[in-house]
N, CA and C atoms as an extended XYZ file, in Angstrom:
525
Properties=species:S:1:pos:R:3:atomname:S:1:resname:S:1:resid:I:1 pbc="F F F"
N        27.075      -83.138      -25.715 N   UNK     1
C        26.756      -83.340      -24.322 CA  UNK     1
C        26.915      -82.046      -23.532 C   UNK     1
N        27.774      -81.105      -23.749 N   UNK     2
C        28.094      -80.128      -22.859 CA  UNK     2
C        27.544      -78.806      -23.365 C   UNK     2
N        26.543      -79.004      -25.002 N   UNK     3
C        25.833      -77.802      -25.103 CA  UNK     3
C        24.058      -78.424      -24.355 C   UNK     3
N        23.735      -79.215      -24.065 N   UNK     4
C        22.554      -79.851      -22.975 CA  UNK     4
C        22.655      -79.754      -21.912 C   UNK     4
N        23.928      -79.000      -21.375 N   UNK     5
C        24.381      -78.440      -19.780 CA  UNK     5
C        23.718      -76.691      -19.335 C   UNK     5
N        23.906      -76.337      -20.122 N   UNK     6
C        23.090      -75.228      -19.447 CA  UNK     6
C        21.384      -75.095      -19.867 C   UNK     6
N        20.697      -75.950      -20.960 N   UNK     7
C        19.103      -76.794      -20.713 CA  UNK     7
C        18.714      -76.950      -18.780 C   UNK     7
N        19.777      -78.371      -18.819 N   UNK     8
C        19.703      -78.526      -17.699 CA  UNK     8
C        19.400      -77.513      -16.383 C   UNK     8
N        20.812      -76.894      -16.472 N   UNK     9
C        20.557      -76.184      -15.546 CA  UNK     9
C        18.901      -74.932      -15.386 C   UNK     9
N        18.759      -74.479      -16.541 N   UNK    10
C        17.726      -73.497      -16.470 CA  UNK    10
C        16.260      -74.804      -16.270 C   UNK    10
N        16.320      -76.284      -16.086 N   UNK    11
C        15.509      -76.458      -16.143 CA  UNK    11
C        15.128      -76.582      -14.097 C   UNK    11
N        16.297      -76.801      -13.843 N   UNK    12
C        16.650      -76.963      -12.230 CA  UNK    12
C        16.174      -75.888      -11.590 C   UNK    12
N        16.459      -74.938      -12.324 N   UNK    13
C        16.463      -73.063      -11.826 CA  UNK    13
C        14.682      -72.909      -11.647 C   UNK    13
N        14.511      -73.084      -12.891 N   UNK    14
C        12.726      -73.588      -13.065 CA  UNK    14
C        11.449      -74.170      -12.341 C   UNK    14
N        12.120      -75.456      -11.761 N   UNK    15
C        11.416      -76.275      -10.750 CA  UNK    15
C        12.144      -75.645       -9.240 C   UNK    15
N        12.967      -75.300       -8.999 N   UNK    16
C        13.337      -75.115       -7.860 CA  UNK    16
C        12.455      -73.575       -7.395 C   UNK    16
N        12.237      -72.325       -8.102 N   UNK    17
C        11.708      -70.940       -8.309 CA  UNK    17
C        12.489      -69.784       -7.813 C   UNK    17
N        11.939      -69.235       -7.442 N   UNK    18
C        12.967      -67.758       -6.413 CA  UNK    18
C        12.917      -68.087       -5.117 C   UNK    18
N        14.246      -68.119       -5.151 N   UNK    19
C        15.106      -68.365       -4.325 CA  UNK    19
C        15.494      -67.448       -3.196 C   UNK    19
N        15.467      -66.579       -3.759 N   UNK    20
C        16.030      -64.783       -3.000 CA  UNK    20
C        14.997      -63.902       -2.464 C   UNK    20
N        15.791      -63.462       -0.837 N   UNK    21
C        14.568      -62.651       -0.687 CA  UNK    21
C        14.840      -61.630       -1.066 C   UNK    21
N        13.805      -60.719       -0.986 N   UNK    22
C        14.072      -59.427       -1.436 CA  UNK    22
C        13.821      -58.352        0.095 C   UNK    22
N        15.415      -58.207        0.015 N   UNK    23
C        15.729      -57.386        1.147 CA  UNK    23
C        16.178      -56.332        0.590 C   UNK    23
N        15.591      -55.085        1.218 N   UNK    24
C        15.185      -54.600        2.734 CA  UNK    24
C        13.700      -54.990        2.557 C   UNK    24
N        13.081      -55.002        1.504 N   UNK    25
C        11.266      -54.897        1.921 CA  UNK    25
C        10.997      -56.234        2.806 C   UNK    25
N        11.899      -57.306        2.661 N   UNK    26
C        11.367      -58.245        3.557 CA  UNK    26
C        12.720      -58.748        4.667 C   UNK    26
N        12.205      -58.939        5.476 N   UNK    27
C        13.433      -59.700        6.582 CA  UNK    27
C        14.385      -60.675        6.475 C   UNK    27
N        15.562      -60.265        6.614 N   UNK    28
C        16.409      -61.415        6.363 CA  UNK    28
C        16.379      -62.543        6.945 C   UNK    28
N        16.735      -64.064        6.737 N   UNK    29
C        16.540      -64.869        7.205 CA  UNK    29
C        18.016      -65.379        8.399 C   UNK    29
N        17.913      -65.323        9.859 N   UNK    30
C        19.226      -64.719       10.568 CA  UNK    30
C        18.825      -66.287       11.483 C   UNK    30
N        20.232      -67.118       11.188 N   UNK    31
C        19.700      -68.094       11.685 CA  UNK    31
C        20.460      -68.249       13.287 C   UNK    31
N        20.232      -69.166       14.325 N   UNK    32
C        20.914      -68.835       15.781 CA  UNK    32
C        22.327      -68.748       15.732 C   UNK    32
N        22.725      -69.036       14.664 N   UNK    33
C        24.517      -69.339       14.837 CA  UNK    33
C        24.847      -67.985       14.482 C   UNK    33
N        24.111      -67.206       13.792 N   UNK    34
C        24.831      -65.964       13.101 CA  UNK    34
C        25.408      -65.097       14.181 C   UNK    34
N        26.586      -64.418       13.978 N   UNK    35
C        27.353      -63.709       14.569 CA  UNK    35
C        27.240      -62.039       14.077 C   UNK    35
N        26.627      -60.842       14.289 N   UNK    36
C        26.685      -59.803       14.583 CA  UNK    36
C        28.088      -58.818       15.525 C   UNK    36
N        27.631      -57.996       15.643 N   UNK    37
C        28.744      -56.979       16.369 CA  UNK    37
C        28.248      -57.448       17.495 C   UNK    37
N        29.279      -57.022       18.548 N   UNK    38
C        29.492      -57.443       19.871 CA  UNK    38
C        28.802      -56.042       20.709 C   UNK    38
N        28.503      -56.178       21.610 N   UNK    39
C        28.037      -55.287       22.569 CA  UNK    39
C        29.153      -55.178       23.725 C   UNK    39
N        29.641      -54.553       24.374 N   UNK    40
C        30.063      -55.088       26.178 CA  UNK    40
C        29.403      -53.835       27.001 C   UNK    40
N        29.088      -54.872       27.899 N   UNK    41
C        28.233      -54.119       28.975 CA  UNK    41
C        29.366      -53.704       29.892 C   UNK    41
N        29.560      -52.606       30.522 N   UNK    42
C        30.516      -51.576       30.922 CA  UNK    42
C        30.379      -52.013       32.547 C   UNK    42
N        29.109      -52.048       33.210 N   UNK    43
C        29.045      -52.521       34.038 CA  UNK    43
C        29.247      -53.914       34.577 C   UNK    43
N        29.304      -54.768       33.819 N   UNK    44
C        29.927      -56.134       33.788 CA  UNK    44
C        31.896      -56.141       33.801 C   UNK    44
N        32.137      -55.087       32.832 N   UNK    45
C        33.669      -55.489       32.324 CA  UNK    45
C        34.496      -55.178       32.928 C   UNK    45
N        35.484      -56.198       33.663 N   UNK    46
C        36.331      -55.505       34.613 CA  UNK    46
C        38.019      -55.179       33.897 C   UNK    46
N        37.850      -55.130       32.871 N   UNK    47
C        39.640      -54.061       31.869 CA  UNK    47
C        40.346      -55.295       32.121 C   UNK    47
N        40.415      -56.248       32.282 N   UNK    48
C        41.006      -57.354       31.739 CA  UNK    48
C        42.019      -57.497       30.732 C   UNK    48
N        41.308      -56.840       30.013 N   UNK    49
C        42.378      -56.942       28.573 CA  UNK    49
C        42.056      -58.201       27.989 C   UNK    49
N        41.711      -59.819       28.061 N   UNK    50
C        41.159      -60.762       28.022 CA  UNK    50
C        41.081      -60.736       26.652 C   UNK    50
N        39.720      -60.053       26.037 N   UNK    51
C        39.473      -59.353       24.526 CA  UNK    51
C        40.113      -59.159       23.838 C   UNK    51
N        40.874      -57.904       24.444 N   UNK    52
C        42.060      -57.651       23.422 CA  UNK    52
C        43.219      -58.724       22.725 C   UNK    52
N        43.655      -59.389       24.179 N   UNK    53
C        44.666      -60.585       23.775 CA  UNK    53
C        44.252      -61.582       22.555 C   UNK    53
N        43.270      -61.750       22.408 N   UNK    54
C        42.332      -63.305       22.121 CA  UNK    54
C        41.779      -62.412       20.477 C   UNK    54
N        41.485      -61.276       20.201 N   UNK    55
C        40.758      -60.807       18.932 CA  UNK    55
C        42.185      -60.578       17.692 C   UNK    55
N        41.840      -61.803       16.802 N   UNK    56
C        42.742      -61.403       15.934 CA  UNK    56
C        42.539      -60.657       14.232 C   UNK    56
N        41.490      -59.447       14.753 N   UNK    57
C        41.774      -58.439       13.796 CA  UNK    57
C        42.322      -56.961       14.427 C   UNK    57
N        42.189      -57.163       15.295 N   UNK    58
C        42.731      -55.836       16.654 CA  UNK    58
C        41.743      -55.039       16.452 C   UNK    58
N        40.522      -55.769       16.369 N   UNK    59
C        39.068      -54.799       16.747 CA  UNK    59
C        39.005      -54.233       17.981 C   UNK    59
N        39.533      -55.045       18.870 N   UNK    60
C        39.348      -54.487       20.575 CA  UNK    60
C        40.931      -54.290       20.345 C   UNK    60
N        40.727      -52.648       21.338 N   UNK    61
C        42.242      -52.336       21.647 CA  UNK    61
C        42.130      -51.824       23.182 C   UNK    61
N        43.288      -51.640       23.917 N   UNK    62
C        43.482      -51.091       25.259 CA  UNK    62
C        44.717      -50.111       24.960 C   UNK    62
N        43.955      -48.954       25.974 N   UNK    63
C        44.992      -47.758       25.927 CA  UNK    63
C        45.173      -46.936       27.539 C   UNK    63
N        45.954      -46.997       27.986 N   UNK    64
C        46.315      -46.915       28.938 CA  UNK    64
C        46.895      -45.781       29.607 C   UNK    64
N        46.229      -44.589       30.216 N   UNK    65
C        46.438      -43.538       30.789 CA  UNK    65
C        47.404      -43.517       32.261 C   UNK    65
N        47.336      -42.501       32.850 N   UNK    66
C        47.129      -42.763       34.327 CA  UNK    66
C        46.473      -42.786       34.919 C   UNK    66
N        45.217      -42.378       34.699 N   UNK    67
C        44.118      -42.537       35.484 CA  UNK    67
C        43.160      -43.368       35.398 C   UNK    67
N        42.843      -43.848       33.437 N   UNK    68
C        42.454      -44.739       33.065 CA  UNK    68
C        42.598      -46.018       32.183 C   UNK    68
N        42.028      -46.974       31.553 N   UNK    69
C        42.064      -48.124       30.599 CA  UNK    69
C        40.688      -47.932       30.040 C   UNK    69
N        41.379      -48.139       28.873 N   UNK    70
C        40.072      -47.373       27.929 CA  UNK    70
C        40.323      -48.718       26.785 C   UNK    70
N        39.100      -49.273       27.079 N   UNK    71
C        39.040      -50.465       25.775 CA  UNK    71
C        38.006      -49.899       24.619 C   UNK    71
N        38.590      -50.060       23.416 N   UNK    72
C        38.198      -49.421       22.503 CA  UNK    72
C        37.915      -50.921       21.345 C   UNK    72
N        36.546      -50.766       21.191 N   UNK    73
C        35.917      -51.703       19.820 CA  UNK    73
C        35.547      -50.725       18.785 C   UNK    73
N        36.404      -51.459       17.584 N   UNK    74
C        35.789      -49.959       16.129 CA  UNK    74
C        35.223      -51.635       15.391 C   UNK    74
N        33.810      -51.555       15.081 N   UNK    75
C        33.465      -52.151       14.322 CA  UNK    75
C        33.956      -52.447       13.043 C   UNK    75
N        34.421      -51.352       12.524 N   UNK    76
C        35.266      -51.564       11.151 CA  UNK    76
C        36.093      -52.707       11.115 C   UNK    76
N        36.387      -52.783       11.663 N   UNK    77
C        37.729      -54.304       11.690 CA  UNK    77
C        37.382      -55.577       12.143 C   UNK    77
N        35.900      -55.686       13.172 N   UNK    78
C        35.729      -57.156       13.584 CA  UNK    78
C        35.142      -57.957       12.371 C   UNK    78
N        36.052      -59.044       12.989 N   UNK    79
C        35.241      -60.253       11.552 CA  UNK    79
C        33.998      -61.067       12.048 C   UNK    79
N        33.702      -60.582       13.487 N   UNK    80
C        32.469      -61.072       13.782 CA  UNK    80
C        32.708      -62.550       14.157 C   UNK    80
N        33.755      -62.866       14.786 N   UNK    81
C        34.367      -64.143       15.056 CA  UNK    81
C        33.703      -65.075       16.077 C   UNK    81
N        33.773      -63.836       17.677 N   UNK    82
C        33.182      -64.012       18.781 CA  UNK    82
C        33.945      -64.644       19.814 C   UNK    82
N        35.223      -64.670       19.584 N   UNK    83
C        36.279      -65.123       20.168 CA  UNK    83
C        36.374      -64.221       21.680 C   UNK    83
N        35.563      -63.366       21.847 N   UNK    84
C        36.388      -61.946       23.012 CA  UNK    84
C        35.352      -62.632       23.389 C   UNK    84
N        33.428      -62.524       23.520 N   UNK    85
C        33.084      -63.477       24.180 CA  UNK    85
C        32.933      -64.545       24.889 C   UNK    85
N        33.853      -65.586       23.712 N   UNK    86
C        34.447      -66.684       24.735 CA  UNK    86
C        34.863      -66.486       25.514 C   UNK    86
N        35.786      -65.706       25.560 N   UNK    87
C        37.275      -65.627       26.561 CA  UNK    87
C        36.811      -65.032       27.675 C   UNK    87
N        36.546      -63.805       27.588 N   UNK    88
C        35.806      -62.767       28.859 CA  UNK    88
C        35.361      -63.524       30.083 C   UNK    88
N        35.489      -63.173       31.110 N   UNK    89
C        36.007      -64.310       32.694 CA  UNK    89
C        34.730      -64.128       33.015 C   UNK    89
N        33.890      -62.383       32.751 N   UNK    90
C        32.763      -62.138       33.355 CA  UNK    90
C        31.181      -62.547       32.572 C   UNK    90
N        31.744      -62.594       31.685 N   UNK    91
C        30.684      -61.953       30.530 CA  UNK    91
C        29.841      -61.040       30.306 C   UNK    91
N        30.998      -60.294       30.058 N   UNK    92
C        30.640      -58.929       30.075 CA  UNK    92
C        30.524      -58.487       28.396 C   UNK    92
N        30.835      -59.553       27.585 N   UNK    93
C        30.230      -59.216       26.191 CA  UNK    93
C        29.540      -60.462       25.746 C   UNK    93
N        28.600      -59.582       24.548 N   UNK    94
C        27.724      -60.628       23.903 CA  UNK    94
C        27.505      -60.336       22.724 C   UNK    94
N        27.096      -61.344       22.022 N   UNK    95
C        26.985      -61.415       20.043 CA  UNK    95
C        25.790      -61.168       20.074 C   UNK    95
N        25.434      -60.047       18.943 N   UNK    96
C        24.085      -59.338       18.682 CA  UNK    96
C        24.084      -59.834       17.295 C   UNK    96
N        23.004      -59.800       16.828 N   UNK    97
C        22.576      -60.265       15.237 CA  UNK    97
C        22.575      -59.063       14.709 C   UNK    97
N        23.064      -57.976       15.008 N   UNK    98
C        22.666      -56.489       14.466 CA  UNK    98
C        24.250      -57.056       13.254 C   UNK    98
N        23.604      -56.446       11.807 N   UNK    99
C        24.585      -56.589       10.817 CA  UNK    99
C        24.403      -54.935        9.876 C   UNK    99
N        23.604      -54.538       10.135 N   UNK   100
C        23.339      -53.061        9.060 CA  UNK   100
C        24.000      -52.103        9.989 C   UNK   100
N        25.202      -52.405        9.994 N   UNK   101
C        26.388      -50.979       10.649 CA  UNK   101
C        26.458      -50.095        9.789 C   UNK   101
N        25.884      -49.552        8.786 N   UNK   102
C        26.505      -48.866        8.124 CA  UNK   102
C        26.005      -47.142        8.156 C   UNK   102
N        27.429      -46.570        8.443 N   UNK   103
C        27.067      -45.068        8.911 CA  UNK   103
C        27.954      -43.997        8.089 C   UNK   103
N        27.060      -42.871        8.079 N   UNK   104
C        28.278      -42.000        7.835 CA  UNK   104
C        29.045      -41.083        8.158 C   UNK   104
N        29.584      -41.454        9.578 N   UNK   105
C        30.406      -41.012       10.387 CA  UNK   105
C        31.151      -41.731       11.120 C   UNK   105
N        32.390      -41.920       10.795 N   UNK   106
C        33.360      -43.376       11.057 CA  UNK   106
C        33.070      -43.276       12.904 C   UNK   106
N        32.624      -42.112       13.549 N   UNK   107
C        33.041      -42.139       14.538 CA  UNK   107
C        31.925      -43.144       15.550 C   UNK   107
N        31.057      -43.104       14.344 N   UNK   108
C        29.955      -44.013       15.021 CA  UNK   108
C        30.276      -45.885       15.147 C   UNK   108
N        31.586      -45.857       14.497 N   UNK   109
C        31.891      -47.098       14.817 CA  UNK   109
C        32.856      -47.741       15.799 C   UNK   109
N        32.801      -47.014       16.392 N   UNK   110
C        33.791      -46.699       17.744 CA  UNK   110
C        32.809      -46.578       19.032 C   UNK   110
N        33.446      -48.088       19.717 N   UNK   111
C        32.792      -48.019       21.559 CA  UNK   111
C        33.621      -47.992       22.360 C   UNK   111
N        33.607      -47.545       23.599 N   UNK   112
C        34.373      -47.337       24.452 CA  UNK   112
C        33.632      -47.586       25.795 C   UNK   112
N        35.062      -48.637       26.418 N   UNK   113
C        34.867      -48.458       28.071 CA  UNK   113
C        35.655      -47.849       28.466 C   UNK   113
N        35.501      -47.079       29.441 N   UNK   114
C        36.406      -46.207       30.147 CA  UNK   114
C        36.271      -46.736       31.869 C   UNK   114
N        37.767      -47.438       31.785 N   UNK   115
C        37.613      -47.970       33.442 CA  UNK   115
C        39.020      -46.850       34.556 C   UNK   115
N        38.324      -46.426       35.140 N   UNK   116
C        39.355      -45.352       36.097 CA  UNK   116
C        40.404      -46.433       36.906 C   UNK   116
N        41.446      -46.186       36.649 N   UNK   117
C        42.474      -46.703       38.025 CA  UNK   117
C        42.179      -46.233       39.496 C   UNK   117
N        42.203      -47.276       40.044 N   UNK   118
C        42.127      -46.924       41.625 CA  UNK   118
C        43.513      -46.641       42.240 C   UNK   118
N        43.508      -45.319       42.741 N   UNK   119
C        44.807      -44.814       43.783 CA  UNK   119
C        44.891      -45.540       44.629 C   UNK   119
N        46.081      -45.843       44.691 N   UNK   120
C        47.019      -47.089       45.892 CA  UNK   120
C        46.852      -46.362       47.740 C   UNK   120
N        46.350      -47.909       48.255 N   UNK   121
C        45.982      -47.250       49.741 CA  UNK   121
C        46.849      -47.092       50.471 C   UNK   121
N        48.478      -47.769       49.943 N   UNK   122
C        49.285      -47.311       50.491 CA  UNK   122
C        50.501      -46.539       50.450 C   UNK   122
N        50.633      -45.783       49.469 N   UNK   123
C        51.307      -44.578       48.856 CA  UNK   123
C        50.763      -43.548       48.688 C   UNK   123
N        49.780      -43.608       48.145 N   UNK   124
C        48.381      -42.560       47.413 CA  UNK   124
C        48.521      -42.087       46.302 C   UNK   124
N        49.892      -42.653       45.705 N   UNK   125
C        49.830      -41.631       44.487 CA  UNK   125
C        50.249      -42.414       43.200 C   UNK   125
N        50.163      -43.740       43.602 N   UNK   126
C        50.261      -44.685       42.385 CA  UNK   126
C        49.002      -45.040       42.066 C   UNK   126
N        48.636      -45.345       40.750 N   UNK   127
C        47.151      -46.159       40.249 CA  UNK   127
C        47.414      -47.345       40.022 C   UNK   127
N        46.573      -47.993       40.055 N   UNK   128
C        46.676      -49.615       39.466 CA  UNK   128
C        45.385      -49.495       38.781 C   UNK   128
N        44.464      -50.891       39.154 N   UNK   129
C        43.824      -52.077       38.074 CA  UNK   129
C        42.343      -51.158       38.670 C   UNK   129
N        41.661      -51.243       37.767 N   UNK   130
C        40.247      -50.693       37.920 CA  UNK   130
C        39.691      -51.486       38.984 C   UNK   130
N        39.034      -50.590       39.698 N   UNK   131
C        37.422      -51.114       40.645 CA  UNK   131
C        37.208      -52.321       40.699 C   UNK   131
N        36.409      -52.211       39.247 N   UNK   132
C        35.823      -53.847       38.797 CA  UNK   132
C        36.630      -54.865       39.021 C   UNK   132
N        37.784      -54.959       38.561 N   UNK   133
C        38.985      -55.907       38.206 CA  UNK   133
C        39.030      -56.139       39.695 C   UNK   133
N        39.434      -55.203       40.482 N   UNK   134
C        39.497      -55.637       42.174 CA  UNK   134
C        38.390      -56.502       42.768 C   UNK   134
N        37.253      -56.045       42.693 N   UNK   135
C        36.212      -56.710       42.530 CA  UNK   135
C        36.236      -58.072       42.489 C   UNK   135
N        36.303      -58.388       41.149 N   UNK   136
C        36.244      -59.347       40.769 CA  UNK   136
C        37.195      -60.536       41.470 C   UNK   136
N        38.541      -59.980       41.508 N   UNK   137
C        39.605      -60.769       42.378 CA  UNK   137
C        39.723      -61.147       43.508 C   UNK   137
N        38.998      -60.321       44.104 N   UNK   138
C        38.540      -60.053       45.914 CA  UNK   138
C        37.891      -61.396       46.328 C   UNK   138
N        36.395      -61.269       44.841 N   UNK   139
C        35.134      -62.732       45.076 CA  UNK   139
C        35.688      -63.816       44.666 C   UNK   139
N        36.851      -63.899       44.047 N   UNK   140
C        37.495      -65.243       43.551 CA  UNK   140
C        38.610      -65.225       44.249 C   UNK   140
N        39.479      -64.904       45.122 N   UNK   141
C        40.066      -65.101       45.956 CA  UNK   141
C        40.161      -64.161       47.116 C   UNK   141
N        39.918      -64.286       48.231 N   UNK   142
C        39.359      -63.963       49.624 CA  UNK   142
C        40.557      -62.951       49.596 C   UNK   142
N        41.501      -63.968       50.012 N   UNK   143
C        42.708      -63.533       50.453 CA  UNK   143
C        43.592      -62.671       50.510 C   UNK   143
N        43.362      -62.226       48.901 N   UNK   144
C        43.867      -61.094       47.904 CA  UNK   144
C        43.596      -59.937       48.265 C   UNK   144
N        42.378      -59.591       49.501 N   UNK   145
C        42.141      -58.508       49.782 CA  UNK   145
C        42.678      -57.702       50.535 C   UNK   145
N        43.995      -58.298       50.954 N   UNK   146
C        44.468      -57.371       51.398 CA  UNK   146
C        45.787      -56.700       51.188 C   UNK   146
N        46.493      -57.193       49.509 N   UNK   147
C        46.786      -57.089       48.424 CA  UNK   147
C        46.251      -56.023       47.527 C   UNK   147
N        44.905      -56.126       47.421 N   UNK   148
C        44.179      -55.898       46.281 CA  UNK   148
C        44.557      -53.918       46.135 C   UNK   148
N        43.831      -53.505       47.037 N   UNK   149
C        44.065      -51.760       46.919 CA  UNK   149
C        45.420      -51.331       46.950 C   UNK   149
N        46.329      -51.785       46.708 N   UNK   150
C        48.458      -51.404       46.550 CA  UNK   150
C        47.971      -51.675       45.332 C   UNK   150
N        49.380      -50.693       44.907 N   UNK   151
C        50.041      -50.499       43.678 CA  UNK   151
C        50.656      -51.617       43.570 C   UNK   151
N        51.417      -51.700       42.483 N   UNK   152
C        52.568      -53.261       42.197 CA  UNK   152
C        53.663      -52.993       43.055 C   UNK   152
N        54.245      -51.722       43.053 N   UNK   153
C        55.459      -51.919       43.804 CA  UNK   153
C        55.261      -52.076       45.524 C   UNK   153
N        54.041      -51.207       45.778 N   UNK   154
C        53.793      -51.497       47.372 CA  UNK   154
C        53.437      -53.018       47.700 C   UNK   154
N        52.885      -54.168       46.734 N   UNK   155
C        52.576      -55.387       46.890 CA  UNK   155
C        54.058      -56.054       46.915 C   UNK   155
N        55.115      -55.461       46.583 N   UNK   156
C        56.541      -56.377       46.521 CA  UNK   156
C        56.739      -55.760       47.508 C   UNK   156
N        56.791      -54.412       48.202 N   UNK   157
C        57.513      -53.805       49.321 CA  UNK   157
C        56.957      -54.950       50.713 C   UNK   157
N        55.310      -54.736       50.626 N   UNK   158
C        55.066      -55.510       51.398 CA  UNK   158
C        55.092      -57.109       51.781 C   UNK   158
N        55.113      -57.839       50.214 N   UNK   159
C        55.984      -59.042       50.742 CA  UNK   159
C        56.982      -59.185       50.855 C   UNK   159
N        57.700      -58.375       50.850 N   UNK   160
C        59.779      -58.341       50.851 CA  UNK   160
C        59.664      -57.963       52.550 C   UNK   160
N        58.823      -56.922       53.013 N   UNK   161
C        59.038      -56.815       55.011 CA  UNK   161
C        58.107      -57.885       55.275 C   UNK   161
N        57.132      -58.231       55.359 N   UNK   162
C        56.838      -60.047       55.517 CA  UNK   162
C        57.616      -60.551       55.378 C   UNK   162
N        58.402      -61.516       54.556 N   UNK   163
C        59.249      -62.057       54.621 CA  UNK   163
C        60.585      -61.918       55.808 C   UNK   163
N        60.875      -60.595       55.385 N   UNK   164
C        62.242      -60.419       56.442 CA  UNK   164
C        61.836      -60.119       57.307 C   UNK   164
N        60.198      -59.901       57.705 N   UNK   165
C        59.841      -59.751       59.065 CA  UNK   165
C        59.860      -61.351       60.031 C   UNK   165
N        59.599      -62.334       59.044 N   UNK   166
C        59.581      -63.320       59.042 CA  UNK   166
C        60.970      -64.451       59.897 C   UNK   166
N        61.751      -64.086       58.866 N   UNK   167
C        63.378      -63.867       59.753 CA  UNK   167
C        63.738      -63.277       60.590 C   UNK   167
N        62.975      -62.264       61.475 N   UNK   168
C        63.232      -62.010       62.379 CA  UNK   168
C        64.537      -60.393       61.732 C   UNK   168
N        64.382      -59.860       60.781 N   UNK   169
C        64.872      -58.696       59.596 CA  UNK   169
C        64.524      -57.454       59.779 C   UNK   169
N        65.397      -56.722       59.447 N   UNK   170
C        64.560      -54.821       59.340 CA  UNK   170
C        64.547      -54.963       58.167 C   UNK   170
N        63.570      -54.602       57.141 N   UNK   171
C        63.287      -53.800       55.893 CA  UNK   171
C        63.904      -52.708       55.982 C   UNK   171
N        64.729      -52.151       55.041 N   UNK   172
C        65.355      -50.975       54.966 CA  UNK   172
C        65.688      -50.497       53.344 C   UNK   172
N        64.791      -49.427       53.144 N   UNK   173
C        64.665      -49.210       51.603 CA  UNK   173
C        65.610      -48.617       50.623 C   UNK   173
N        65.991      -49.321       50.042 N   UNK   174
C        67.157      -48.746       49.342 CA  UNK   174
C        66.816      -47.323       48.479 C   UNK   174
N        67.485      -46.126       48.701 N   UNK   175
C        67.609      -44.785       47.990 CA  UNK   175
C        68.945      -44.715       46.760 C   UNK   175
């Protein structure tokens, strides 16, 4: 019985024919679900970090200057998941069907956003959260705007004299 097992099979192989395409001369068959490398549009992305948190091969990384946030995708490492897509508040990335990455210069697998910190309007010499990111926070909450251009510590200075302005208080800064 089990030497009539591979009959069988070559007779299956037979009626069924070729099976395979023959790629590169012909096009692969790329169906809607397939997942490719990611793109992010720079002008969409407000440095979130979002990506980074949520990608678990540490394809997307954030690196953090003083002046800037620099999100860095090296193709080498994504598993093509599509998880940073999901997540992203703006959508500022998207899944491409592009799969023939292959180069020979590692450096070509490396993208970069480069988002500048905005100088604080009320110190001048602290940076915070990129442009965009303000942006973005401003149109989803009104309020924030006048929050938004301070540094972190000028946003506590100024609700700590609110407050004790509140009480009827002097703010007086500790040295």
């Amino acid at each position: 019985m089990n030497k009539m097992k591979p009959l069988k099979l070559l007779d299956i192989a037979r009626k069924t024919g070729v099976v395979t395409i023959r790629y590169p001369d012909k096009p692969p068959l790329i169906t809607s679900e397939f997942r490719g490398r990611i793109v992010i549009d720079a002008s969409k992305c407000i440095g979130c970090g979002a990506c980074v948190n949520i990608c678990p091969s540490n394809a997307l990384t954030i690196k953090e200057t003083y002046d800037k946030r620099i999100i860095n995708y090296f193709i080498g490492r994504c598993i093509y998941c599509g998880s940073c897509a999901d997540v992203c508040p703006v959508k500022a990335i998207t899944i491409t069907k592009d799969f023939e990455l292959a180069t020979e210069n590692i450096k070509d697998l490396n993208n970069k956003v480069v988002h500048y910190k905005v100088v604080c309007c009320r110190c001048g010499s602290e940076r915070h959260a990129p442009e965009n990111m303000i942006k973005f926070v401003i149109r989803r909450v009104p309020v924030a705007e006048t929050y938004a251009h301070m540094a972190t510590n000028c946003k506590k200075r100024k609700f700590v004299e609110g407050m004790l302005h509140g009480r009827g208080m002097l703010y007086v800064e500790a040295k």
